[in-house]
C-alpha positions in Angstrom: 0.0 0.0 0.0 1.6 2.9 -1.1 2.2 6.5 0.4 3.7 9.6 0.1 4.9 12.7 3.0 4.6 16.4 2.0 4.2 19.7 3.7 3.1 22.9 2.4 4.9 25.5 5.2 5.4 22.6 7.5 1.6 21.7 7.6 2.5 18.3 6.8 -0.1 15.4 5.3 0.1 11.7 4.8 -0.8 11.2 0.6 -2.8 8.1 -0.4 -3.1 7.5 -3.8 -6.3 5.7 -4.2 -7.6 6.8 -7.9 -10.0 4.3 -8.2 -11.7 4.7 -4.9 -11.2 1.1 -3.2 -9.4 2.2 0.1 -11.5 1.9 3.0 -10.2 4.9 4.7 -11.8 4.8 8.1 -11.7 7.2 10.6 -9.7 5.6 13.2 -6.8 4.1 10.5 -6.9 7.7 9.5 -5.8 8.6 13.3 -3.8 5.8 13.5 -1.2 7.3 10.5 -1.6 10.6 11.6 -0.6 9.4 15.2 3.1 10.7 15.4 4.1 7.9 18.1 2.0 4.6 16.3 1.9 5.9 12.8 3.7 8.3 10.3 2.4 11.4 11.8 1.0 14.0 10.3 -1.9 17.1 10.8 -3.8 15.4 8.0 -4.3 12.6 5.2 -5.0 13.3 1.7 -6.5 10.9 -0.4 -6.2 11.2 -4.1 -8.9 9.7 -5.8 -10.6 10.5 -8.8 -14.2 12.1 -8.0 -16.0 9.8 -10.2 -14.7 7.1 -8.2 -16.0 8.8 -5.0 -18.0 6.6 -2.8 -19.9 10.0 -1.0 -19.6 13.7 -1.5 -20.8 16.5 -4.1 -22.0 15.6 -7.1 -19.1 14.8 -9.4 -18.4 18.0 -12.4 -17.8 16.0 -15.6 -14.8 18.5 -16.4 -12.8 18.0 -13.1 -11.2 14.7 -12.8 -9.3 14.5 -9.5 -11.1 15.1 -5.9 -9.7 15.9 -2.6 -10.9 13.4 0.0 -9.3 15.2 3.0 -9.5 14.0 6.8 -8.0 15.7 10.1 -5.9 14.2 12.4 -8.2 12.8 14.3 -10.4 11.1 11.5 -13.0 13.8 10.8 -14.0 15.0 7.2 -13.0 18.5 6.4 -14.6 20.5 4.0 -11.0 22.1 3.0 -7.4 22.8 3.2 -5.5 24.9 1.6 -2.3 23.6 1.9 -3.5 20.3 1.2 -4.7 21.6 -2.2 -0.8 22.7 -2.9 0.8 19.2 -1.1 -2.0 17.5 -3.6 -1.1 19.1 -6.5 2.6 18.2 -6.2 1.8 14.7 -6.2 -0.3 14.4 -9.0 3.0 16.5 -11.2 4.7 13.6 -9.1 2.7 11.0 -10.6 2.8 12.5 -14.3 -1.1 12.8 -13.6 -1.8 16.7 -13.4 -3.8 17.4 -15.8 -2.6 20.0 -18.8 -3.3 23.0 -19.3 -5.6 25.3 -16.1 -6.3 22.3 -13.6 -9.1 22.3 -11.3 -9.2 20.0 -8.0 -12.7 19.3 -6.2 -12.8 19.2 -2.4 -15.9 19.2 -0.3 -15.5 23.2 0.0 -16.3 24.2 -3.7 -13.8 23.6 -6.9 -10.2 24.9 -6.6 -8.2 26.4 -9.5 -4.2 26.0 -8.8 -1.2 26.7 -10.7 1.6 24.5 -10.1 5.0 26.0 -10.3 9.0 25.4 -10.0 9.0 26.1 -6.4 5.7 27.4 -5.6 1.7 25.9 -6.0 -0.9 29.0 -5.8 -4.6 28.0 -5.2 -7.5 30.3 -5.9 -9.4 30.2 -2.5 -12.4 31.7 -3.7 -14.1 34.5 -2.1 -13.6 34.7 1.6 -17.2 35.0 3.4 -17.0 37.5 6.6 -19.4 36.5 9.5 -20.8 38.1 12.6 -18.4 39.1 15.2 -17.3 36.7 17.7 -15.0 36.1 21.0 -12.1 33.0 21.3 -11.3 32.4 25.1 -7.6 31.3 26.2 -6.4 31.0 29.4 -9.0 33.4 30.9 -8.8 36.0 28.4 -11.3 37.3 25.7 -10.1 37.4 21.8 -12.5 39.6 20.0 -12.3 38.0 16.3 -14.7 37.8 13.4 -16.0 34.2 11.3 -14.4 34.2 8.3 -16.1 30.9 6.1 -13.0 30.0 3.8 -14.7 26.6 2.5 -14.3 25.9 6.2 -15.0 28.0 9.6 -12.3 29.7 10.9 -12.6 32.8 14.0 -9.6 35.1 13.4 -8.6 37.4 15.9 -6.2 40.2 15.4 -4.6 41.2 18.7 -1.8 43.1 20.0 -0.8 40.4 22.3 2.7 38.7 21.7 1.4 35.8 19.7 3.7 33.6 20.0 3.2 33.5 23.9 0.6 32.2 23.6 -0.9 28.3 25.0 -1.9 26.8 22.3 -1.9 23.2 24.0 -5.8 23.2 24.4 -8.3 24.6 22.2 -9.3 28.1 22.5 -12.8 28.8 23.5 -15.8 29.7 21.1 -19.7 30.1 20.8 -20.7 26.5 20.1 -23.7 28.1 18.6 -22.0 30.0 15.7 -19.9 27.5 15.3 -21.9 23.9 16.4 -19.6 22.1 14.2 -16.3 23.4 15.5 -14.1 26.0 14.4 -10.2 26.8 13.3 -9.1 29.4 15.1 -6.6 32.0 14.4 -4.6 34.5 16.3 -2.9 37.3 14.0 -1.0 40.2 14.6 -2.0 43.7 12.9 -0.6 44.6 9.1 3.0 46.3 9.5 4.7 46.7 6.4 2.2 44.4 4.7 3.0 41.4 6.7 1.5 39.4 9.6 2.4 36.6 12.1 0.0 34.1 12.9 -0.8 31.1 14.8 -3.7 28.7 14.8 -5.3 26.0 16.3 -7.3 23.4 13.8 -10.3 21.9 14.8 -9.9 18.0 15.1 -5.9 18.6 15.1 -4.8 21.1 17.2 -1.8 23.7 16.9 -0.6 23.4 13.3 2.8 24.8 11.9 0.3 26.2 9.5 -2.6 26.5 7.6 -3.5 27.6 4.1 -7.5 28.6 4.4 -6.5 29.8 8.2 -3.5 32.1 6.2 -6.4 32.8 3.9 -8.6 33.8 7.2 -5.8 35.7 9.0 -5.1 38.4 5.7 -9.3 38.8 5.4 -9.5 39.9 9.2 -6.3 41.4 8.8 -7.2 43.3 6.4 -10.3 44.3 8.2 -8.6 45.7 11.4 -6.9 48.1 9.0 -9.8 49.5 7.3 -9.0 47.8 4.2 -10.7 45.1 1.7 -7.7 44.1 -0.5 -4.0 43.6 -0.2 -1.3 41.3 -0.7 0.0 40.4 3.0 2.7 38.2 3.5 1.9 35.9 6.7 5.1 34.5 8.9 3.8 31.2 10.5 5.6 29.0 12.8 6.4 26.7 9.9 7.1 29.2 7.3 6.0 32.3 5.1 3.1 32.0 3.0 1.3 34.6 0.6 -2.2 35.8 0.8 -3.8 38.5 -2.3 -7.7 39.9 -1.8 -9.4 41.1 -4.4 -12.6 42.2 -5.1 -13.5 38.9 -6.4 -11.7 36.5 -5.1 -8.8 34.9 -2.6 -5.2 33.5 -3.8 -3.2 31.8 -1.6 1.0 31.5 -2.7 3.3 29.2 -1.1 5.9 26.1 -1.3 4.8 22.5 -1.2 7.1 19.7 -0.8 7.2 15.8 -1.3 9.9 14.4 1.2 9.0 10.9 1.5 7.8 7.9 -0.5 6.8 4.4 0.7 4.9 1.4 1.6 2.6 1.1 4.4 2.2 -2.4 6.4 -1.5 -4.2 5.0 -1.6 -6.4 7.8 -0.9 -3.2 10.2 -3.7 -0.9 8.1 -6.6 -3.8 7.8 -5.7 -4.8 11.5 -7.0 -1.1 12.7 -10.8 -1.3 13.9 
């Protein structure tokens, strides 16, 4: 059973080529190989499959041929990931399977346009979709943010508050009732000299080293807190620097993605996880 290791800004995913859609990709073998003690560790798994061959999800389009069956950590489905998109789109140039010409990835949060380069995949995120206001609690202290829906919920708080002091060990607070099915949070400095840090904790993960729809997320509220709509913002994250342009259509998100490792996973050891 084959397998691949990428990160996109050290956001790092286990890749399962599955095209034809037989892998019964449970959620607990999907913890199992994320686990980073009894697995391969990793914030995610990524199974490549063509959407035709999808056992559940959207509605296949006829003129998109690869889908993006992505789990967290801990099993769940996620509607989307942004560097998952880039890590994805690596592989398939690894695999002499990206399509020619524009190519177009579905995921359970919409269909992705990305352009693959030398040292760089860029997604169109599509248009980021600010919410109602909204607090994240951490250690006893309030976070005013705002929603920001990126394909996926995120609460993005821009604070003044040395970021990277912060105790991201246990998941920050929210209003179960905005968000009832959980919710990425991120914690992001204000824009100086078009460039923000940010940290963020992923639903069904926990503190990630990054995240491409959170980056998205951070540079919308960002943005925001400066009395702006639109901007290219750089965003430093504890596993690297990522880009992030707003428009006044849409989202684009700019960044590495790697493959570091390929390899064979144990059957006995996968089909012996209940």
């Amino acid at each position: 059973m084959q397998f691949s290791k990428g990160h996109g800004t050290e956001n790092d995913f286990v890749v399962l080529p599955d095209p034809d859609g037989g892998l019964d990709l449970t959620p607990s073998r999907v913890a199992a190989l994320c686990d980073r003690h009894r697995g391969l560790g990793a914030d995610g798994v990524l199974r490549v499959v063509r959407w035709e061959a999808l056992e559940e999800g959207p509605v296949p389009d006829p003129d998109v041929e690869w889908f993006m069956d992505y789990r967290n950590a801990d099993g769940s489905v996620a509607e989307m990931c942004g560097n998952g998109v880039r890590v994805y789109a690596r592989y398939l140039e690894h695999r002499g399977w990206l399509p020619k010409g524009g190519f177009r990835l579905g995921t359970r949060g919409g269909i992705r346009g990305v352009e693959v380069g030398l040292d760089h995949v860029s997604v169109d995120m599509g248009r980021a979709r600010i919410g109602e206001a909204a607090t994240a609690s951490l250690d006893g202290h309030a976070f005013p943010g705002v929603a920001v829906d990126v394909g996926n919920p995120h609460l993005a708080c821009v604070t003044d508050v040395a970021i990277g002091a912060l105790d991201l060990t246990r998941p920050p607070g929210h209003d179960p009732a905005l968000f009832p099915h959980g919710v990425n949070v991120e914690f992001v400095s204000p824009i100086v000299g078009e460039e923000i840090e940010m940290r963020v904790h992923e639903r069904g993960v926990g503190e990630t080293r990054s995240c491409g729809t959170g980056t998205v997320a951070a540079v919308v509220a960002a943005l925001r807190h400066a009395g702006r709509e639109t901007g290219t913002i750089a965003v430093h994250t504890p596993g690297g620097r990522l880009g992030v342009t707003v428009d006044e259509t849409t989202t684009t998100l700019h960044g590495p993605a790697v493959l570091v490792a390929h390899g064979e996973i144990d059957r006995d050891w996968f089909d012996g996880i209940v």
